[in-house]
C-alpha positions as a printed NumPy array, in Angstrom:
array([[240.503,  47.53 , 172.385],
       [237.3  ,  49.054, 172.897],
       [236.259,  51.272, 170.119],
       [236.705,  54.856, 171.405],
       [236.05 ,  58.468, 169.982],
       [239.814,  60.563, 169.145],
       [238.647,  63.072, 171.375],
       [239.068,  60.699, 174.546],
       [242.187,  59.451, 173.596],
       [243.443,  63.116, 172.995],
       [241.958,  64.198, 176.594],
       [243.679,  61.312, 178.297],
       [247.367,  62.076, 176.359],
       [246.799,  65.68 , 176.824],
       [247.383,  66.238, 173.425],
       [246.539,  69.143, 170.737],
       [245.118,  68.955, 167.492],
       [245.018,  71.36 , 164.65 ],
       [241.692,  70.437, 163.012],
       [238.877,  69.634, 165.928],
       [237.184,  67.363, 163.416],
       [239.504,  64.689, 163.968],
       [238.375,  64.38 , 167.47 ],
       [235.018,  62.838, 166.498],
       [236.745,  59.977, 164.661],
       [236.557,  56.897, 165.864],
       [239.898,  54.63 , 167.25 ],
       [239.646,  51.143, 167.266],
       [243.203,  50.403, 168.648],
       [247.04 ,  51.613, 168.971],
       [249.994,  50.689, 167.411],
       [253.856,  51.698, 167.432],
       [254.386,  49.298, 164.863],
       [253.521,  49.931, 161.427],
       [254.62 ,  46.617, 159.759],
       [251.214,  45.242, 161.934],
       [249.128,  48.555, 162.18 ],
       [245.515,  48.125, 161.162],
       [243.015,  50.27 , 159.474],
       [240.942,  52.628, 162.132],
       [244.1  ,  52.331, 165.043],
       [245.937,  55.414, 166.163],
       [250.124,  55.111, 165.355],
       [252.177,  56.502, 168.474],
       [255.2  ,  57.219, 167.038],
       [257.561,  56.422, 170.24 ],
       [261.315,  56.548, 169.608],
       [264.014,  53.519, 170.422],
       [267.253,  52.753, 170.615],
       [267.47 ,  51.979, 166.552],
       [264.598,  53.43 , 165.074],
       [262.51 ,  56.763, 165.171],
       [258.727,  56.326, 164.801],
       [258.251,  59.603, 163.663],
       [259.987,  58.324, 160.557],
       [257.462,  56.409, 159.972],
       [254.288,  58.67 , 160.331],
       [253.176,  59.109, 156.786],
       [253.543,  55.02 , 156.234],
       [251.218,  54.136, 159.033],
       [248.512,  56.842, 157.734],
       [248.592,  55.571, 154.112],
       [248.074,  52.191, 155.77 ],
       [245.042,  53.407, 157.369],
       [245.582,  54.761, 160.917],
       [243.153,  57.337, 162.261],
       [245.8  ,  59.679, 163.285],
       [249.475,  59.722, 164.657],
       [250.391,  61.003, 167.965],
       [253.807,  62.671, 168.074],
       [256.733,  64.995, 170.002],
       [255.937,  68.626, 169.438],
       [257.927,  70.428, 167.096],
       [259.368,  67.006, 165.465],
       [256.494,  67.359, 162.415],
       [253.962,  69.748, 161.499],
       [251.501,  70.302, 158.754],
       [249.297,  67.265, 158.596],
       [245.526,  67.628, 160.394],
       [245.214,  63.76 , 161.32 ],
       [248.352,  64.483, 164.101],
       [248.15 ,  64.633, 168.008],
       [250.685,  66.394, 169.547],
       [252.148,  65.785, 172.83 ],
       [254.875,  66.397, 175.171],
       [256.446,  62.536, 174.935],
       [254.61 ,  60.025, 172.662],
       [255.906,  57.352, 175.139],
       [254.232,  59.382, 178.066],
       [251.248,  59.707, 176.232],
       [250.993,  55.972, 175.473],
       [251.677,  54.989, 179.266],
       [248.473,  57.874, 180.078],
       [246.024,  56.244, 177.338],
       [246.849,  53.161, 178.885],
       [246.002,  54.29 , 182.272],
       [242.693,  56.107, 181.121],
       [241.651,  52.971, 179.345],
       [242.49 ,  50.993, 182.134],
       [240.209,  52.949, 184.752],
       [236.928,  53.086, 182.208],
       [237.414,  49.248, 181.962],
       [236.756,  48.426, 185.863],
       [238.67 ,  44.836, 185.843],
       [240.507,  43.31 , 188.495],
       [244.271,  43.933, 187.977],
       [247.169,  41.511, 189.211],
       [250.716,  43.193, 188.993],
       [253.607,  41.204, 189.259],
       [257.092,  41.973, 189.696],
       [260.393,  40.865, 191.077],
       [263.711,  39.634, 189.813],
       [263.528,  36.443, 188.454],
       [260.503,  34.114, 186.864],
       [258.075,  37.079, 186.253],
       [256.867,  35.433, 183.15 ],
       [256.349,  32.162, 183.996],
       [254.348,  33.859, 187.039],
       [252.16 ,  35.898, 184.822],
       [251.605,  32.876, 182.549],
       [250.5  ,  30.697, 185.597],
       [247.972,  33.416, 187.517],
       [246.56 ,  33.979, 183.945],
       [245.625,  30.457, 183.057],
       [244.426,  29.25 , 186.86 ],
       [242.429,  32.753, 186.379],
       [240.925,  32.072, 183.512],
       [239.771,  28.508, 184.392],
       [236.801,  29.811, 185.93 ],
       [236.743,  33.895, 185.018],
       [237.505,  35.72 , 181.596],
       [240.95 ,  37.037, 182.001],
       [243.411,  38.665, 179.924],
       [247.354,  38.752, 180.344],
       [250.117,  40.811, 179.116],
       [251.618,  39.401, 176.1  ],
       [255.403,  37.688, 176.128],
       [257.44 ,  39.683, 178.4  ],
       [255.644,  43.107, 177.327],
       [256.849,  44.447, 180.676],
       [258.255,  48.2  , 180.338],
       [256.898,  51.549, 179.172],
       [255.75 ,  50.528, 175.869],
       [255.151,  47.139, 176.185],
       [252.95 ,  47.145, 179.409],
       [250.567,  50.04 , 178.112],
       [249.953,  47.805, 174.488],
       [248.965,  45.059, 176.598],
       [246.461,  47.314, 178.767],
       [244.865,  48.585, 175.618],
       [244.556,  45.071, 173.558],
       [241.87 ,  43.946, 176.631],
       [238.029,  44.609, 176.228],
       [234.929,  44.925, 178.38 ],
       [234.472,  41.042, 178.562],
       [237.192,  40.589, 180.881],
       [236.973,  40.602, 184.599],
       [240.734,  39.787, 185.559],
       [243.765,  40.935, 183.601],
       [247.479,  39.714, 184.961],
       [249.976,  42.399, 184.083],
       [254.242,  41.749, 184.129],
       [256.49 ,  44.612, 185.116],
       [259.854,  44.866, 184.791],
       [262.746,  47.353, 185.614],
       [266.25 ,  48.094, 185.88 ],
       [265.941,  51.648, 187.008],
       [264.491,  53.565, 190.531],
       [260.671,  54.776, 189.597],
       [260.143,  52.285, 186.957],
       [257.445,  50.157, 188.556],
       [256.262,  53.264, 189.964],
       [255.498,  54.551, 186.595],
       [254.216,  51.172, 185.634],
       [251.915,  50.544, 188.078],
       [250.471,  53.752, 188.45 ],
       [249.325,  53.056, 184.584],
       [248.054,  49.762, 185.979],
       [246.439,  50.603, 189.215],
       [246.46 ,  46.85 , 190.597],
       [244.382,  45.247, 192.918],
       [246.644,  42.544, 193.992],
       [250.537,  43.002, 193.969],
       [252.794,  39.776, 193.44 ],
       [256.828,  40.139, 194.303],
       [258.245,  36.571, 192.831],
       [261.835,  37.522, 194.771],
       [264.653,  40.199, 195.116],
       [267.638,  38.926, 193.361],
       [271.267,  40.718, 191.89 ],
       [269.295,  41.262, 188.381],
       [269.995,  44.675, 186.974],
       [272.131,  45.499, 190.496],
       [274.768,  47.63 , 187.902],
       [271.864,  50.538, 187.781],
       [270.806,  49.938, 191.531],
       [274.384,  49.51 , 193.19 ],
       [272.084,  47.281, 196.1  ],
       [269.827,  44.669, 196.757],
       [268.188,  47.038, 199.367],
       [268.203,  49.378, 196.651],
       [266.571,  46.647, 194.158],
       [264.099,  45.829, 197.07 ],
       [262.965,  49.553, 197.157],
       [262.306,  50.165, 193.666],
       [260.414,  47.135, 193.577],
       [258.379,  48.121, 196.355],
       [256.903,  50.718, 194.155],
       [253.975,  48.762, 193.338],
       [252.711,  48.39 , 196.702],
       [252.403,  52.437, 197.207],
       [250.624,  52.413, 193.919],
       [247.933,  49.654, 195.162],
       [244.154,  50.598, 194.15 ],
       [240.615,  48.842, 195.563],
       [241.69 ,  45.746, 197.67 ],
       [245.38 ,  46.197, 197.713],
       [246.181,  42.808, 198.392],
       [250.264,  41.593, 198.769],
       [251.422,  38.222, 197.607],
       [254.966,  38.232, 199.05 ],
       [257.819,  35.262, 198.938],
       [258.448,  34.348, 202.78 ],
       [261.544,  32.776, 201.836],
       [262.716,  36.365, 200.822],
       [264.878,  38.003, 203.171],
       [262.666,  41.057, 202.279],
       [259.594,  39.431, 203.102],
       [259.522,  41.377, 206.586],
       [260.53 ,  44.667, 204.487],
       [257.911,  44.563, 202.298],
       [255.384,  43.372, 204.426],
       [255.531,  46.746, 207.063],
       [255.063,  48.963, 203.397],
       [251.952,  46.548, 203.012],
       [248.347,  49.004, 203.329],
       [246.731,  45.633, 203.903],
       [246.28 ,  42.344, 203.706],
       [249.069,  39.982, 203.156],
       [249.462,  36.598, 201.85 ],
       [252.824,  34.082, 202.383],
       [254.559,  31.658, 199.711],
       [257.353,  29.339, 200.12 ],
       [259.12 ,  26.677, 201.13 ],
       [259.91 ,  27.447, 204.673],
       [258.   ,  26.902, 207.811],
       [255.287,  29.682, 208.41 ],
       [254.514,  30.198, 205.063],
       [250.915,  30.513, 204.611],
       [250.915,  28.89 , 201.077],
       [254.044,  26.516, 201.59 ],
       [254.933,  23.606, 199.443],
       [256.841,  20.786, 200.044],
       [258.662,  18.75 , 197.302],
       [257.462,  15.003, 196.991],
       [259.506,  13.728, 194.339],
       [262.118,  14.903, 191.625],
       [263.939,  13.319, 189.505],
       [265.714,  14.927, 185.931],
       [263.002,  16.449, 183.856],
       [260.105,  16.948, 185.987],
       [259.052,  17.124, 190.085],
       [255.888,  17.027, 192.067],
       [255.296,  18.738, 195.352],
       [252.364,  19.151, 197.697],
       [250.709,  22.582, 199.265],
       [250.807,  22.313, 203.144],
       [247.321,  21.337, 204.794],
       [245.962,  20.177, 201.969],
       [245.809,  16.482, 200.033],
       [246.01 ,  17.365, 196.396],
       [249.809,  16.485, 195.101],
       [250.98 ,  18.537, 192.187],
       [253.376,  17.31 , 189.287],
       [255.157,  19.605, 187.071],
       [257.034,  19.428, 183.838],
       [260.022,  21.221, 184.504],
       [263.939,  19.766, 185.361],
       [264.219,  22.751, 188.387],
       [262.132,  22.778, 191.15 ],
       [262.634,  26.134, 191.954],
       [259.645,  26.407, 189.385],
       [257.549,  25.223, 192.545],
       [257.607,  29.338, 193.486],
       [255.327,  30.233, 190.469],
       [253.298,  27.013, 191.268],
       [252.519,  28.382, 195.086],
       [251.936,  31.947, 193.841],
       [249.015,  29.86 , 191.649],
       [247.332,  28.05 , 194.521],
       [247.535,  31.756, 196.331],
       [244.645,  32.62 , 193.562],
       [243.082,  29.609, 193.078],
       [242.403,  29.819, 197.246],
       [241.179,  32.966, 196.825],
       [238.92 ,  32.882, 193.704],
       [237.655,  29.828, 194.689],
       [239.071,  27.944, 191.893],
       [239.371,  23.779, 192.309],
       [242.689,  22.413, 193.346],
       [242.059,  19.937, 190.613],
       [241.997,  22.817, 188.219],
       [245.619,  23.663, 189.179],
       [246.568,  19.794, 189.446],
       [245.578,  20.035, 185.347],
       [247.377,  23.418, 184.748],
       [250.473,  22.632, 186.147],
       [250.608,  19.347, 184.663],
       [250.15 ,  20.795, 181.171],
       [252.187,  23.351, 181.483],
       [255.605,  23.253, 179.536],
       [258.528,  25.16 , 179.892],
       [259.042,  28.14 , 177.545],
       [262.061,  28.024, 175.284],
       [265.063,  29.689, 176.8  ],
       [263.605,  29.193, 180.199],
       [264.108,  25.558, 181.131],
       [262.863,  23.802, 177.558],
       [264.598,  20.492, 177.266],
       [265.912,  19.544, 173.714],
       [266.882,  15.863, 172.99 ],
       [269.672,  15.204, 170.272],
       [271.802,  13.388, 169.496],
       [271.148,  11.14 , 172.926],
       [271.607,  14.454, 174.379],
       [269.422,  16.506, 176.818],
       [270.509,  20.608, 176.247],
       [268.959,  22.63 , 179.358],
       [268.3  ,  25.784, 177.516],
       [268.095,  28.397, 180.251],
       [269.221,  31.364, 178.05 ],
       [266.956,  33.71 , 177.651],
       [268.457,  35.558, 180.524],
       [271.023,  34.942, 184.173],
       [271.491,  36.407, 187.531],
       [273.951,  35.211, 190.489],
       [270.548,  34.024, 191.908],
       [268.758,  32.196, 189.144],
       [272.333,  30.623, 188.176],
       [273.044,  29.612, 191.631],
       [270.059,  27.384, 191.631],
       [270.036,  25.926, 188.601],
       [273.699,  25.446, 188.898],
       [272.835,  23.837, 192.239],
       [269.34 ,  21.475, 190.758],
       [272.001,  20.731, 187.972],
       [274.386,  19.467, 190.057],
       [271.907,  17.075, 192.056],
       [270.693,  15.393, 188.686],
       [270.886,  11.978, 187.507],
       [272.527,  12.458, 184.473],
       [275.744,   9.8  , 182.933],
       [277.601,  13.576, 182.171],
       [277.159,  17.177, 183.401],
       [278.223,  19.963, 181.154],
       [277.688,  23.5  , 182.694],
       [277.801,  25.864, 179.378],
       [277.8  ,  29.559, 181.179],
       [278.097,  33.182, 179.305],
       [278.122,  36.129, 180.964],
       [275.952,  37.969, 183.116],
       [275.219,  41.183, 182.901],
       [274.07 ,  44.605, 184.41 ],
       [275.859,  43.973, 187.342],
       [277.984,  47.297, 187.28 ],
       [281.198,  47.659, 189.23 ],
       [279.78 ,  43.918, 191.065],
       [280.605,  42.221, 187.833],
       [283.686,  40.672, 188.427],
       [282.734,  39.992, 192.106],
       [280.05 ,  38.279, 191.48 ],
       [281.156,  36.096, 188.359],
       [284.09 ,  34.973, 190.813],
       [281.624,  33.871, 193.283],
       [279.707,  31.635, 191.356],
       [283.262,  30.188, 190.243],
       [284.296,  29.175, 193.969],
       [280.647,  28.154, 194.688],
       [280.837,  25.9  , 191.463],
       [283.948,  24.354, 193.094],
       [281.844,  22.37 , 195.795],
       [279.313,  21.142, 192.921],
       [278.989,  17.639, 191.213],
       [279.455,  19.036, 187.665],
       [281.818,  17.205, 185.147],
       [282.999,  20.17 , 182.727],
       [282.418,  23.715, 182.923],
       [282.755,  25.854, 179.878],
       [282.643,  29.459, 180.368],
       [281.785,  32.311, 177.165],
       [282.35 ,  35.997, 176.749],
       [284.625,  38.605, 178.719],
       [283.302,  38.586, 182.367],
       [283.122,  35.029, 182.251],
       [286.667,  34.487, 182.443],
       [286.53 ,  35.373, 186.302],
       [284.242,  32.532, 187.096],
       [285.993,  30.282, 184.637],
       [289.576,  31.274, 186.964],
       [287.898,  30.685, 189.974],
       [286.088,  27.456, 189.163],
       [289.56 ,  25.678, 188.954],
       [290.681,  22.587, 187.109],
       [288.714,  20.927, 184.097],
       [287.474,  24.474, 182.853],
       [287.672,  25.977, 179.336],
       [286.938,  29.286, 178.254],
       [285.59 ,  30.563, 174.665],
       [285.532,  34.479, 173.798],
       [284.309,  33.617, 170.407],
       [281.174,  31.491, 169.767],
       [281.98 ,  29.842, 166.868],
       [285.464,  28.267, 169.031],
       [282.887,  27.733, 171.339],
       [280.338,  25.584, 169.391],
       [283.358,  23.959, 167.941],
       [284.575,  22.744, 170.824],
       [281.147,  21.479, 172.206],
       [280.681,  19.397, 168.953],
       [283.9  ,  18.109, 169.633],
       [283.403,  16.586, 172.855],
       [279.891,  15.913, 173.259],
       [278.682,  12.239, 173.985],
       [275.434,  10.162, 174.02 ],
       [274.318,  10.388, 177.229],
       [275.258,  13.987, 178.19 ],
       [273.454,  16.462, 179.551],
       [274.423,  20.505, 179.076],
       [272.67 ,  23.351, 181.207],
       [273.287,  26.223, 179.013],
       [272.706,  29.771, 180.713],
       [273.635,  33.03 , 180.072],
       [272.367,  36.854, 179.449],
       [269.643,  37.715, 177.159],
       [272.658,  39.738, 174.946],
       [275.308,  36.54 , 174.682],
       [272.526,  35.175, 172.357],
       [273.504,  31.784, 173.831],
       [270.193,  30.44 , 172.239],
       [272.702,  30.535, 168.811],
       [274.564,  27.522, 170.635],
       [271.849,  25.783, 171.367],
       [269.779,  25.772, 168.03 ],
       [273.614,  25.155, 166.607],
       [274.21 ,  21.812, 168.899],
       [270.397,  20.612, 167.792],
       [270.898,  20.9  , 164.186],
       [274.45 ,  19.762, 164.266],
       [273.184,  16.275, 166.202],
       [269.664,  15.425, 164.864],
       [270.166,  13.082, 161.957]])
């Protein structure tokens, strides 16, 4: 962060002080975090679901911070505090002040599944050419989004920003701190559907970010969406195609693929791509790529090097051998979408054994058991040798699936069993929701067949 005077930060948060003095202090940063705060950084004391920053005011001011900002009427009697309204609130507006004195080009992308791996991919093609900044991990709500805003300096020209949501006027509220340039929808899946009751519903809220579109307001939208036409009439301007279908205007076409990796090739053009990853539906994030590189006038053989560097991130696709084993470990999080494909990839694979290892998915509200007893009978058509189903709303699909299922409601029965039945040569997909902690399985099948 650029270094800034208190008196700006306190004009952008709104926020009173009881001695004016400590408006003429410098800030060299922001934290809500005082196991990593640093000496000269202002501590927003935000409250979560387990812990209460303001708590921890007095720690993060012996270890050096400038001043604290906090709720009104939750402390009193210390001159180095900043009161506001909402200390969250007042993090998103710093954000968004800092953001408009820095004058970079902001990317915002959004949508239901592989936001990430999207972000990750317009930041490094960016950056092969221009100085460009990203937001960190899946930093992609309230808090997170606004720390990544503020941890960029002057030197940068581009910054790619993730938002995420599970709520109406989330991405609203996010991108209005981020005031984008360019808006990116990946898709509009059944993620977080429980809160939204709808996909048209999920397609709306996601929509947000185009309303909140600053300078250029360009749209990068997924043709093979079948809200591609929906969000393209909310577009202000122009609007730029990816897929897989005819009429895209970036649309890529799958060469080769075989269990671990694929290569595909853009339409009209005669550079082929390979990339590292066992689903091809990773070609999406790959076409959103050669969107910028067309655009910022970035080499083709640039991309060609990216993407065939590029690894997949544990719990989203990472292949672990063991054992003469090959674990899939797609658990960092699940949707009916993102399951039905890799269910489906899965299923087309070359492998001597398939083992489907699925846990529940969640946020999916009164659709739950609907939707886990769909991907049961759609299962039923699939080349997959065992299925083994964990946690409560599992058991639908596990019913459904039919013959040569097991279900687990405990995960140590579960690991157990897997153990137990494993062979040289198998391969397991392993998916489920971020809270089944289904990565516990795999680091547990790993350790239990390395030597």
């Amino acid at each position: 962060m650029e270094t800034l005077k208190l008196e700006k930060i306190a004009k952008w948060c709104n926020g009173e002080v009881g001695d004016k003095n400590l408006l003429r202090r410098d800030c060299c940063g922001v934290s809500t975090d005082t196991r990593s705060i640093k000496k000269g950084e202002v501590f927003v004391a935000v409250r979560g679901e387990n812990h209460d920053g303001h708590s921890f005011i007095r720690e993060a001011l012996n270890k050096g911070a400038v001043a604290a900002i906090a709720e009104k009427g939750r402390v009193a009697g210390n001159k180095k505090l900043i009161l506001v309204s909402s200390p969250v609130r007042a993090l998103g507006d710093i954000a968004a002040g800092y953001k408009k004195m820095l004058r970079l080009y902001a990317v915002g992308v959004t949508g239901s599944d592989g936001k990430t791996t999207t972000k990750e991919l317009i930041r490094k093609t960016l950056s092969a050419r221009y100085r460009t900044a990203g937001s960190e991990g899946n930093f992609n709500n309230a808090i997170g989004l606004p720390l990544s805003i503020l941890n960029i300096d002057r030197t940068r020209d581009f910054c790619v920003l993730e938002m995420g949501m599970n709520r109406k006027g989330e991405i609203g509220y996010l991108s209005r701190i981020a005031q984008p340039e360019a808006a990116v929808i990946t898709n509009v899946g059944t993620a977080h559907i429980g809160y939204l009751n709808s996909m048209q519903a999920i397609a709306e809220a996601k929509s947000e970010i185009i309303a909140n579109l600053e300078g250029e307001k360009l749209c990068i939208f997924n043709y093979d969406s079948k809200f591609y036409t929906f969000f393209k009439k909310k577009a202000p301007a122009r609007v730029i195609s990816f897929g897989r279908k005819r009429g895209a205007d970036t649309r890529g076409i799958i060469l080769k693929e075989d269990n671990e990796s694929f290569s595909f090739a853009v339409e009209g053009e005669t550079t082929s791509f390979n990339m590292n990853f066992w689903n091809p539906a990773f070609i999406y994030p790959a076409l959103i790529a050669s969107v910028f590189c067309k655009k910022f006038s970035i080499g083709s053989g640039k991309l060609k090097g990216i993407l065939g560097d590029m690894k997949p991130l544990r719990g989203r696709g990472m292949i672990h051998k063991a054992g003469g084993c090959s674990i899939i470990d797609e658990t960092y999080n699940c949707n009916p979408n993102s399951l039905k494909w890799a269910l489906y990839t899965f299923s087309r694979k070359d492998f001597k054994r398939k083992v489907a290892v699925l846990g529940d998915m969640e946020e999916l509200g009164r659709l739950s058991f609907v939707l886990h007893r769909n991907i049961g009978l759609f299962l039923r058509n699939l080349d997959i040798d065992i299925l083994i189903t964990f946690g409560e709303k599992s058991k639908a699909l596990s019913e459904s699936a039919g013959a040569n299922c097991r279900h687990f409601r405990e995960p140590e029965n579960l690991n157990r069993h897997l153990a137990k039945i494993i062979k040289r040569g198998d391969a397991l997909l392993i998916k489920g929701s971020r809270a089944m902690q289904m990565e516990k399985t795999v680091e547990y099948l790993i350790k239990r067949r390395e030597p």
